[in-house]
C-alpha positions as CSV (number, residue, x, y, z in Angstrom):
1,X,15.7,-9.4,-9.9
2,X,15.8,-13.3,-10.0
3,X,14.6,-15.3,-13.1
4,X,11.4,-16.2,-11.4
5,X,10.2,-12.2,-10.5
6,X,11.6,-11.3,-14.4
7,X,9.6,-13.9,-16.3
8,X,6.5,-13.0,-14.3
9,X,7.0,-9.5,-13.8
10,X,4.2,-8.1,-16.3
11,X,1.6,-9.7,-14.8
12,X,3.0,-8.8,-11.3
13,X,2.8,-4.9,-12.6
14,X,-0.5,-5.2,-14.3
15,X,-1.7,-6.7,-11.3
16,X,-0.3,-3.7,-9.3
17,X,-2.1,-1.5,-11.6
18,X,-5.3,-2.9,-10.9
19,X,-5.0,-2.9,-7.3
20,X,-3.4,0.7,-6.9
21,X,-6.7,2.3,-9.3
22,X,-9.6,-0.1,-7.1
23,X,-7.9,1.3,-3.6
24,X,-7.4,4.7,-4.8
25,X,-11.0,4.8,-6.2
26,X,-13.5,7.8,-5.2
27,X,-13.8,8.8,-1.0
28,X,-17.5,8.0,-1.8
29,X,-16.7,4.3,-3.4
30,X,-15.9,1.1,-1.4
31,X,-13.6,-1.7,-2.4
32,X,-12.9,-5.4,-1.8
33,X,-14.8,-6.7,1.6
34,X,-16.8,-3.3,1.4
35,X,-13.7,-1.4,2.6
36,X,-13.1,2.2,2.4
37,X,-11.0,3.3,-0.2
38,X,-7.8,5.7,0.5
39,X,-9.2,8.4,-1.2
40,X,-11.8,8.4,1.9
41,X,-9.3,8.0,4.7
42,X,-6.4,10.9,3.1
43,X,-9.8,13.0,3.2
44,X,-11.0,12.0,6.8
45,X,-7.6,12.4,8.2
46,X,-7.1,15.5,6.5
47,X,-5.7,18.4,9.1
48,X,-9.1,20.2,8.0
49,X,-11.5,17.5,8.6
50,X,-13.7,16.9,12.0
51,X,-12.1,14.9,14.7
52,X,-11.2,10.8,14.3
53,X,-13.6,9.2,16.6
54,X,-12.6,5.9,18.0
55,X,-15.2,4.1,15.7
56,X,-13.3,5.5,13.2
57,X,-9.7,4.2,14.3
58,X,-11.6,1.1,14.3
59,X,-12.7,1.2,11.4
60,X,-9.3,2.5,10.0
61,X,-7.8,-0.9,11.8
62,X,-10.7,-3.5,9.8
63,X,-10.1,-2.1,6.5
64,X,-5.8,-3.5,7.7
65,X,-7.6,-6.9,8.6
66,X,-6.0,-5.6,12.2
67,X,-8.7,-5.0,14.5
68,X,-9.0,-6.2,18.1
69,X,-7.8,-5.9,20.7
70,X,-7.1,-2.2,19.8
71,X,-7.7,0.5,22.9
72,X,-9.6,2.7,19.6
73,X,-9.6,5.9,21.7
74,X,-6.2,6.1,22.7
75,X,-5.8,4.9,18.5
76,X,-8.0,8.0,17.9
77,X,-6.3,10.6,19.7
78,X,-3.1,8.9,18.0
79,X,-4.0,9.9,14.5
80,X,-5.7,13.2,15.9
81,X,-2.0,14.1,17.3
82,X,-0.2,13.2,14.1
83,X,-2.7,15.2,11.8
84,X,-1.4,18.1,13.9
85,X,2.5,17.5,12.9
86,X,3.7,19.8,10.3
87,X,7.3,18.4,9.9
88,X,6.7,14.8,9.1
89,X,10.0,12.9,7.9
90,X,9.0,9.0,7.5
91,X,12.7,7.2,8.4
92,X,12.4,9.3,11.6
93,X,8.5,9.1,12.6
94,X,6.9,5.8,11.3
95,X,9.4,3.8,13.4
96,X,8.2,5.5,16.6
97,X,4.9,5.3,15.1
98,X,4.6,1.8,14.7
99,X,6.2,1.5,18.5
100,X,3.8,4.0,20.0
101,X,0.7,1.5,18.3
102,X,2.3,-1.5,20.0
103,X,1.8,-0.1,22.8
104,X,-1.9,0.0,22.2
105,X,-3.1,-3.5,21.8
106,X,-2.9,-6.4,23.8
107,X,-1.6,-8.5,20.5
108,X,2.0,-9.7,20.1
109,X,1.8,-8.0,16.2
110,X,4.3,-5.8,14.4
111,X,2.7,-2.0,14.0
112,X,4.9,-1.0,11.0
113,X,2.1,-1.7,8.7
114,X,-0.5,0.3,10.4
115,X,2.1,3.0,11.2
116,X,3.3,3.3,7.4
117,X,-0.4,2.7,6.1
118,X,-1.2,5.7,8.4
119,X,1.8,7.8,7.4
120,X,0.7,7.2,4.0
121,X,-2.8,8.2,4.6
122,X,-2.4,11.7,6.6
123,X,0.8,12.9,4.6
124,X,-0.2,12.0,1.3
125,X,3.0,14.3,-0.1
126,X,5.7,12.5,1.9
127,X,8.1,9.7,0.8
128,X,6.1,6.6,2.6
129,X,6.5,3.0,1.5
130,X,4.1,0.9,3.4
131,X,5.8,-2.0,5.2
132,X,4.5,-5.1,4.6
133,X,5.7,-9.0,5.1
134,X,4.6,-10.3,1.7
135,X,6.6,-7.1,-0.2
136,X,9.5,-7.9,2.2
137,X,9.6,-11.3,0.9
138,X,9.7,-9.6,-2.8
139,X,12.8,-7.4,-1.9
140,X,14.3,-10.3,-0.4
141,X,13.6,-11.9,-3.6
142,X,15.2,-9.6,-5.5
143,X,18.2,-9.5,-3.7
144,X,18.6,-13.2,-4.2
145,X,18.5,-14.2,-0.4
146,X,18.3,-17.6,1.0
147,X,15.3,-18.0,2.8
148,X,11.3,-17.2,1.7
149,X,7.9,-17.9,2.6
150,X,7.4,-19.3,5.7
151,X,11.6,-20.0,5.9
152,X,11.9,-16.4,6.2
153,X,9.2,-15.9,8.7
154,X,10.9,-18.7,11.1
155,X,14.2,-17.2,11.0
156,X,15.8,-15.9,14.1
157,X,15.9,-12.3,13.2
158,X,12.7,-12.1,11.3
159,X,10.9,-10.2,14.0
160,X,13.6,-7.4,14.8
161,X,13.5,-7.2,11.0
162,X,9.9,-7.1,10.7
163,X,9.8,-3.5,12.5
164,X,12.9,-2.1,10.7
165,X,11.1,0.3,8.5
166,X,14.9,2.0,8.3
167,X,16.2,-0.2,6.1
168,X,12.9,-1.3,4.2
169,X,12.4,2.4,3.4
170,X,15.9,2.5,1.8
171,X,15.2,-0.4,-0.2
172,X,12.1,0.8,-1.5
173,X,13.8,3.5,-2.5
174,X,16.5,1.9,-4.5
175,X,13.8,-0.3,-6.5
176,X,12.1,2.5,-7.4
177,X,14.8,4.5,-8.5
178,X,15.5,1.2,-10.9
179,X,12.2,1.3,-12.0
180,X,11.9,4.4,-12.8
181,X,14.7,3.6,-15.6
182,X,12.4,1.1,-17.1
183,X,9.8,1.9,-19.7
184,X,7.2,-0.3,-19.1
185,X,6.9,0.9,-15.1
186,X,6.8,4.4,-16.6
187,X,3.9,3.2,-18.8
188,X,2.4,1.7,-16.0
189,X,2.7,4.7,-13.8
190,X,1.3,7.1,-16.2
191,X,-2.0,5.4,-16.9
192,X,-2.7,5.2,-13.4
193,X,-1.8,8.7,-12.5
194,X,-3.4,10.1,-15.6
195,X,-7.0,7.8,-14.7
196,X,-6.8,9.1,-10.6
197,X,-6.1,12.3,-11.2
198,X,-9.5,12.7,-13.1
199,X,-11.2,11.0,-10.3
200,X,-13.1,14.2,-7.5
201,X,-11.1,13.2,-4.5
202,X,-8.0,14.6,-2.4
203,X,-5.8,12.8,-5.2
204,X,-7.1,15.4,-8.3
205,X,-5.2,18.3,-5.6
206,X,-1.8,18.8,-7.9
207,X,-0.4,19.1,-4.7
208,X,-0.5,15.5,-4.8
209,X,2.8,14.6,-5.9
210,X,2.9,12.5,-8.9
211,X,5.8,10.1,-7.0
212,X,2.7,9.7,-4.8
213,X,1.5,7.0,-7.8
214,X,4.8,5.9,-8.2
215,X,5.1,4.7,-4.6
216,X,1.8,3.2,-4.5
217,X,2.4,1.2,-7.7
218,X,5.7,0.2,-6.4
219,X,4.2,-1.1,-3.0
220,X,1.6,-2.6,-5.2
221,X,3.5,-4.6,-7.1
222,X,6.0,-5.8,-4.7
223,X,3.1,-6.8,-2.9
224,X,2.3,-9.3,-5.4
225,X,5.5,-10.7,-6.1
226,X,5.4,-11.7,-2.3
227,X,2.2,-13.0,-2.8
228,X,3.2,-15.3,-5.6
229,X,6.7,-16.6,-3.6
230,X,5.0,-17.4,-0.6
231,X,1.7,-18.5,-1.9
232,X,2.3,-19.4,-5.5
233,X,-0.7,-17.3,-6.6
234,X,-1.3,-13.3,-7.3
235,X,-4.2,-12.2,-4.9
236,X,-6.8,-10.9,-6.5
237,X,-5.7,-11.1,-10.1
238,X,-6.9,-13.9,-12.8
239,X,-3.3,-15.4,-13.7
240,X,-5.5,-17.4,-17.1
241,X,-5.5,-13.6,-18.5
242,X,-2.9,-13.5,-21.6
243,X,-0.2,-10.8,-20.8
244,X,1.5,-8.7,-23.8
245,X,4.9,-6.9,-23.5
246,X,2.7,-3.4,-23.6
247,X,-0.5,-2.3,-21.1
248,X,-2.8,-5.3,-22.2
249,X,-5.9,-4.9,-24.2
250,X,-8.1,-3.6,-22.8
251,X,-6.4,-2.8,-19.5
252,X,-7.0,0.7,-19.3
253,X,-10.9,0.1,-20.0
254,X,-10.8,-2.9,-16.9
255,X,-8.9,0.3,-14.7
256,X,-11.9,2.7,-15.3
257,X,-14.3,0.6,-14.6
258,X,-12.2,0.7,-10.8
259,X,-13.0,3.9,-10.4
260,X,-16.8,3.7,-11.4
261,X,-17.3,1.1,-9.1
262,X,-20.5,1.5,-6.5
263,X,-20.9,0.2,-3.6
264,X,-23.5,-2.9,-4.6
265,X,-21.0,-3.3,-7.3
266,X,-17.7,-3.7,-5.2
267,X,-19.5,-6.2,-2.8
268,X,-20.3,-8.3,-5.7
């Protein structure tokens, strides 16, 4: 990890933290923008649960700030199809996921998002990272390569990288088996496992794994680090908060009050 990542990096995971409780709130709650938490779409695309509409794909798509331009039925009958697979490995199936989405809007976009976001969503047990540019950027980081921001996003392989989930996966991977060798990410991942697993929801099943919190807190935070190198800033986090070298003061209070959150409240 580079200097820059290290000397910032509890603020980064207590910003991760935060993030990974308000998204993983109750199925009944609703988050930034009035957005549907994950807890709602693992239960919606649950094998069990009714048929996804194409209003739902849709709104699937708005809450990924990825809508239009989408053909939502053929989207719909997409996820219908993939909540019907019952041997789901994620280096093998979110690459053809992503290429069988492109082939579904009329946008010149990389799917790996959507497809890993998905993967995530209907196989809640499985190994998925999600794929995202600004977490790219962080892993990039962190290997100490030569271009970021918008260097990176310029560069003459940066789209045939953009839709190798492959390789992203496997880096994902070897992060998190680092951070899983450091204390404070173990910290970090217990308090959020421990709060969401009290929350009623498909995440209270102990079928759940608990790697499932892991993963998402990775993600999380790598997500941030991105956000900071390319932007300079750590979305949706107040950067004057003091950080200590433990969870923060009352951190864990700020987490449950996530998961209380109405929807008045989280359109505040």
């Amino acid at each position: 990890m580079t200097w820059f990542l290290a000397r910032h990096r509890r603020r980064f995971l207590n910003a991760g933290m935060e993030d990974t409780v308000r998204w993983c709130a109750g199925p009944d709650k609703t988050v930034i923008g009035n957005h549907r938490t994950d807890q709602y779409w693992i239960r919606t695309f649950a094998p069990s649960a009714a048929p996804v509409s194409a209003g739902i794909a849709r709104l699937f798509l708005e809450t990924l700030k990825l809508a239009g331009g989408w053909d939502y039925e053929a989207v719909a009958n997409l996820i219908n199809n993939l909540r019907a697979t019952t041997a789901f490995l994620p280096g093998r199936d979110i690459p053809s996921l992503g290429h069988a989405l492109r082939r579904l809007q009329d946008r010149e976009i990389v799917c790996m998002t959507a497809a890993s976001k998905l993967a995530q969503l209907v196989f809640p047990a499985a190994e998925v990272h999600i794929r995202q540019e600004l977490s790219w950027q962080a892993i990039l980081s962190r290997q100490q390569h030569p271009l970021s921001g918008m260097a990176l996003q310029n560069a003459q392989d940066w789209y045939a990288s953009a839709q190798d989930y492959v390789s992203y996966h496997a880096e994902c991977r070897r992060i998190l088996a680092g951070e899983m060798t450091r204390a404070d990410f173990i910290e970090a991942a217990e308090v959020v496992t421990s709060l969401l697993r009290t929350v009623p929801g498909p995440l209270s099943d102990p079928a759940i794994p608990d790697a499932f919190f892991q993963r998402y807190l990775l993600d999380k935070m790598l997500f941030h680090e991105g956000c900071h190198i390319k932007f300079g800033r750590i979305a949706n986090c107040d950067e004057s908060i003091p950080v200590n070298d433990q969870i923060r003061p009352g951190l864990y209070q700020c987490l449950r009050s996530y998961i209380r959150l109405g929807a008045s409240e989280a359109m505040a």
